[in-house]
C-alpha positions as CSV (number, residue, x, y, z in Angstrom):
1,X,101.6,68.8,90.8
2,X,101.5,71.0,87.3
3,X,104.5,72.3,86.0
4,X,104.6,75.3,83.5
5,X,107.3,77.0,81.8
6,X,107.0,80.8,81.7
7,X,108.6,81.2,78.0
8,X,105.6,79.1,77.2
9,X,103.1,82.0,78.6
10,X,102.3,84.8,76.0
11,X,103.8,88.0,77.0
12,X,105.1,87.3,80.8
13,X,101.4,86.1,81.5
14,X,101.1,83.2,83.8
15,X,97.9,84.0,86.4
16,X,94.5,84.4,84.5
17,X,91.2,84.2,82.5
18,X,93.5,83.6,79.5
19,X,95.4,80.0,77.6
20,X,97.8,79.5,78.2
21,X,98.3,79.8,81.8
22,X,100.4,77.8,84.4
23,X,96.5,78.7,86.8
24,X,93.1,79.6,85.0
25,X,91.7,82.2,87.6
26,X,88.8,85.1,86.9
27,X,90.1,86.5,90.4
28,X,93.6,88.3,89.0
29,X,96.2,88.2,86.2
30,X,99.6,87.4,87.1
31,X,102.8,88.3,84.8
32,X,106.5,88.5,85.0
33,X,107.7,90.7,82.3
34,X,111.0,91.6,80.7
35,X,111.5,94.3,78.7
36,X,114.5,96.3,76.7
37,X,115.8,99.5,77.0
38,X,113.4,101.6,74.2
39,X,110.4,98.9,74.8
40,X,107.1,101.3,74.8
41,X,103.4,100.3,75.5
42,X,100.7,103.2,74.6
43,X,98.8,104.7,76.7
44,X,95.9,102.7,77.9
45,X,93.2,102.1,80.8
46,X,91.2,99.7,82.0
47,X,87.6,100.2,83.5
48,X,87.4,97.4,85.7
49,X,90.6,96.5,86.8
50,X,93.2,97.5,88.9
51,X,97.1,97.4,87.7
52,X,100.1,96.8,90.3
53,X,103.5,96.7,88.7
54,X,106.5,96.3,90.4
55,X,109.5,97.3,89.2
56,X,112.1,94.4,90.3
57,X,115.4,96.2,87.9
58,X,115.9,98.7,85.8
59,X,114.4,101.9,85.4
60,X,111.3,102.8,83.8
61,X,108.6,105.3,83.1
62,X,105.1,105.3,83.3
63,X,102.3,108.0,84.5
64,X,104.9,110.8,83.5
65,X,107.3,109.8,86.4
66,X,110.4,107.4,86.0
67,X,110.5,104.6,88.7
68,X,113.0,102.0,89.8
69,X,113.8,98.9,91.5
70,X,111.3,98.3,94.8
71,X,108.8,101.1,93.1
72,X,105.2,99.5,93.1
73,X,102.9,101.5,91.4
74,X,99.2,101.2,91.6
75,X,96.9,102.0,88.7
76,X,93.2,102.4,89.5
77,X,90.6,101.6,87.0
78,X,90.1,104.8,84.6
79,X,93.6,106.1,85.0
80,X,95.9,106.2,82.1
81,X,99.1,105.4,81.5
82,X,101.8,104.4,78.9
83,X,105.1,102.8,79.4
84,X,108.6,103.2,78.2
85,X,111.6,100.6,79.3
86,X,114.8,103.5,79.9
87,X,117.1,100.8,80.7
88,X,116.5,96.9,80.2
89,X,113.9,96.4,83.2
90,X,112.1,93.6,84.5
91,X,108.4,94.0,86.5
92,X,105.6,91.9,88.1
93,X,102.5,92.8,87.1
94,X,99.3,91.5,88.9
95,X,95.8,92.5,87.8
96,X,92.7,92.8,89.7
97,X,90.1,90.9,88.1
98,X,91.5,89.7,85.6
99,X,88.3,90.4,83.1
100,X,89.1,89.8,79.2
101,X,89.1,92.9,76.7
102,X,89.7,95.5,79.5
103,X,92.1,97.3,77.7
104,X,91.4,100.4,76.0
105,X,93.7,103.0,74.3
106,X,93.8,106.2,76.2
């Protein structure tokens, strides 16, 4: 048995190529994040992999479309998107591979 702590992860990140993590995988990235109302991530893509986020509460915006509780949203590699917390909001976010430095502005 392993045990991890998820205030011990960097940003919500548990599931990935990265350190710390509660399981090292090149397969997909695994986060739970929380966020405030106001909280804002620039726009950015990724050109290998693919971004799931599920909202579990609150309500957020991303893509140009606000989204809420049970809203999964699927970002393919190449599309953009930024993100804005409207209310305090918490999401899952799994990414598919996970492939360090695939993040680019825009």
């Amino acid at each position: 048995m392993k045990h991890a702590r998820l205030d011990d992860m960097t940003k919500g990140w548990f599931v990935g190529d990265f350190s710390p993590a509660a399981l090292h995988s090149k397969d997909c990235e695994v986060a739970v994040k929380h966020y405030a109302a106001g909280d804002h991530e620039a726009v950015h893509h990724h050109k290998i992999a693919t971004e799931i986020t599920l909202i579990i509460s609150g309500e957020v915006e991303m893509m140009g479309r606000r989204w809420t509780a049970g809203d999964i949203i699927t970002v393919e590699p190449g599309e953009a998107t930024d993100f804005t917390a409207i209310t305090d909001a918490v999401n899952v976010v799994v990414k598919l591979p996970s492939v360090m430095g695939d993040k680019y502005a825009g």
